[in-house]
Backbone bond lengths (Angstrom), bond angles and torsions (degrees), N, CA, C in turn:
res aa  C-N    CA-C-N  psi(-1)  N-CA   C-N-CA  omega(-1)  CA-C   N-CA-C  phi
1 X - - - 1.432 - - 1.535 109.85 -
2 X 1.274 102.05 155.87 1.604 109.12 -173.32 1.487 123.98 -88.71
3 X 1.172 135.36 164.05 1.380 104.26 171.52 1.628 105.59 -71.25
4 X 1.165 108.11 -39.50 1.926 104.31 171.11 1.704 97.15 -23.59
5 X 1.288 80.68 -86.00 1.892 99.99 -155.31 1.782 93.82 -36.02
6 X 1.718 136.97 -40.81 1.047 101.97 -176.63 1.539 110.49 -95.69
7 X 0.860 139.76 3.50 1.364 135.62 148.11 1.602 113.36 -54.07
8 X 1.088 125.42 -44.39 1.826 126.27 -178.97 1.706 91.60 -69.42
9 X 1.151 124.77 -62.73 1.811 135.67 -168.34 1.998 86.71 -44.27
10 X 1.260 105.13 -68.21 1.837 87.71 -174.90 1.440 123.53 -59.36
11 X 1.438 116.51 -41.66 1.234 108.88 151.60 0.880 131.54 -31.17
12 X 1.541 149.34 -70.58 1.430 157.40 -148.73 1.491 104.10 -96.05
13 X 1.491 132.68 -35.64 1.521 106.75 148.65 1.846 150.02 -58.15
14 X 1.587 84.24 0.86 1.569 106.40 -178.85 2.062 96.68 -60.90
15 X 1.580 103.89 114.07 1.400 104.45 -179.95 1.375 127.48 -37.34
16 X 2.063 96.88 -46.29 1.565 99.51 -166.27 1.491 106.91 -64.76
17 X 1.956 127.50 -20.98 1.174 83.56 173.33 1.717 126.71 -97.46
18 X 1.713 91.11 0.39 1.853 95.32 172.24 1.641 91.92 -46.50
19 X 1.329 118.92 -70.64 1.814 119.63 -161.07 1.393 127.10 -38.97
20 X 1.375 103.71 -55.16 1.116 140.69 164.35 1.618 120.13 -27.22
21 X 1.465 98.07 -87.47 1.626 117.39 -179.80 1.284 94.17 -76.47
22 X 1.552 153.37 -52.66 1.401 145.67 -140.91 1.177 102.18 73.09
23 X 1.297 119.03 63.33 1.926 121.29 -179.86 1.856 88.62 -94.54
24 X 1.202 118.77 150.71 1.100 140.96 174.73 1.470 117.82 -98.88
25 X 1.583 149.80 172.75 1.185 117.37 144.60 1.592 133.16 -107.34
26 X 1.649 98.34 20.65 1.448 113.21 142.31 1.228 117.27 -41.82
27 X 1.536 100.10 -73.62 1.246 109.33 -135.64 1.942 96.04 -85.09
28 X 1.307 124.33 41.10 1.484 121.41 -170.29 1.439 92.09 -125.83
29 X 1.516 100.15 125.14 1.472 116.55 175.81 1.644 108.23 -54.76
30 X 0.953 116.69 174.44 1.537 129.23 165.57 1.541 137.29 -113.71
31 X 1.370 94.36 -28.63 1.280 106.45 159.58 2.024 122.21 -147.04
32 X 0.970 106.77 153.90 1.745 112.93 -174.07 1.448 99.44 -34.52
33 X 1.368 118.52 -39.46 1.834 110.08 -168.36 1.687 99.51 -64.15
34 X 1.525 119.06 -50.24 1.494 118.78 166.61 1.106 117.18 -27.84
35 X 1.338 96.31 -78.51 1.565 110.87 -171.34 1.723 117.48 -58.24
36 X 1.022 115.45 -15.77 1.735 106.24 -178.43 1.541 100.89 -93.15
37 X 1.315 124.16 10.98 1.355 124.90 -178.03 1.757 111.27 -138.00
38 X 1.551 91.96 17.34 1.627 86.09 179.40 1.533 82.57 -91.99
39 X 2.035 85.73 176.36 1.038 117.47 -163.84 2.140 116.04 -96.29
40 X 1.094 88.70 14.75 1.553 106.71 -136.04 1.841 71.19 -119.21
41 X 1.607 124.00 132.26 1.186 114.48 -174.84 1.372 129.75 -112.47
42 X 1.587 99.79 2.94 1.789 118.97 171.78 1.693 80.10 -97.27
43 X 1.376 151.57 -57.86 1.309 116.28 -158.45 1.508 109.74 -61.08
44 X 1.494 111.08 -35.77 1.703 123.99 -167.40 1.662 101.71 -58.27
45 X 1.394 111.76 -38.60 1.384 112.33 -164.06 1.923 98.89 -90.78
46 X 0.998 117.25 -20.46 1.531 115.01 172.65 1.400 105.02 -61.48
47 X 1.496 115.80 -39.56 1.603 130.22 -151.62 1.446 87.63 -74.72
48 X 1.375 132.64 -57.11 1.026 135.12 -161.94 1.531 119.39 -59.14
49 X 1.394 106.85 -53.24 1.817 115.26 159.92 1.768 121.67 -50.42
50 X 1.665 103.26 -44.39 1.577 101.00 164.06 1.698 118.19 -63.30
51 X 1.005 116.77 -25.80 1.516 127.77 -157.14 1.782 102.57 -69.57
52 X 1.692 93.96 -53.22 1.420 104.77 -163.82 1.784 94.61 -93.55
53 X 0.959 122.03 4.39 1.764 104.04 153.87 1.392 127.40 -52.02
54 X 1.072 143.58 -41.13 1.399 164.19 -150.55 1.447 116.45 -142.51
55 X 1.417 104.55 35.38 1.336 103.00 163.02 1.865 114.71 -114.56
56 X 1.373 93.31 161.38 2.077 91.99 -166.55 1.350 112.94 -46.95
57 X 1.104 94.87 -45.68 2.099 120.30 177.66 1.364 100.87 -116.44
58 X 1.627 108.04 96.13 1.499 96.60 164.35 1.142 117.80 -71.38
59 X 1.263 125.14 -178.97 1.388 121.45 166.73 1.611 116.95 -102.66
60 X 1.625 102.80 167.10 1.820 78.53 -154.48 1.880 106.54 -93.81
61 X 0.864 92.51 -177.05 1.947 97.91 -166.41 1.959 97.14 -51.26
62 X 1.062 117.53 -44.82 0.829 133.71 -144.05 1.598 101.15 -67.44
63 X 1.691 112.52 -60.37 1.216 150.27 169.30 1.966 94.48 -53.70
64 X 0.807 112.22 -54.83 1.633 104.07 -165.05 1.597 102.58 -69.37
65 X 1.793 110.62 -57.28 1.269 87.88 179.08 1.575 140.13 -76.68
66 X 1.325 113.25 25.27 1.611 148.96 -169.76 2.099 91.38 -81.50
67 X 2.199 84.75 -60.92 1.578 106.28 -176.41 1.397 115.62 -33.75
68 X 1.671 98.28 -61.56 1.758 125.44 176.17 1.408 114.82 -48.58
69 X 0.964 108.24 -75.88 1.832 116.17 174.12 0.902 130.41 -63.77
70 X 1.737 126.38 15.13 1.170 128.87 155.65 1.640 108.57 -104.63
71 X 1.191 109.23 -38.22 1.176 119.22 161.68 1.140 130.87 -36.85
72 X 1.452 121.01 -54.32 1.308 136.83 173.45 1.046 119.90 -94.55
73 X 1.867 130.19 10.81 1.479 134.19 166.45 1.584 94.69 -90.76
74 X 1.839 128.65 -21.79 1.111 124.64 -145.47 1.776 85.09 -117.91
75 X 1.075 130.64 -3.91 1.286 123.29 -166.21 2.381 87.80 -107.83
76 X 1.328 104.81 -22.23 1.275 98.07 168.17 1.542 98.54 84.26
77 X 1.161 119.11 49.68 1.359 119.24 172.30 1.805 122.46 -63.57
């Protein structure tokens, strides 16, 4: 496992959003490659903020949450 993948794994056991969203622990990816291709659009959009932590050139706050909020205007939240 990656440090990604366990950085997303602590994330996604955080209760408020089991309660919250109704996350299952089916339905919880296992690793960032999962998760940036689930279907599910708070895990997809978590994946995306874990993803770009640890990249050479992150991208900047500005630009990512541009990524997110189009994402999630188009996923019909």
């Amino acid at each position: 496992m990656t440090r990604k993948d366990d950085i997303l794994s602590n994330v996604l056991k955080h209760e408020m959003l089991k309660d919250k969203y109704h996350l299952s622990q089916k339905a919880m990816p296992k690793t960032i490659k999962e998760a940036l291709s689930s279907s599910n659009p708070i895990i997809k959009s978590i994946a995306l903020l874990i993803d770009n932590l640890e990249n050479t050139t992150p991208t900047s706050d500005t630009v990512l949450r541009n990524i997110i909020t189009q994402y999630l205007n188009e996923s019909a939240l």
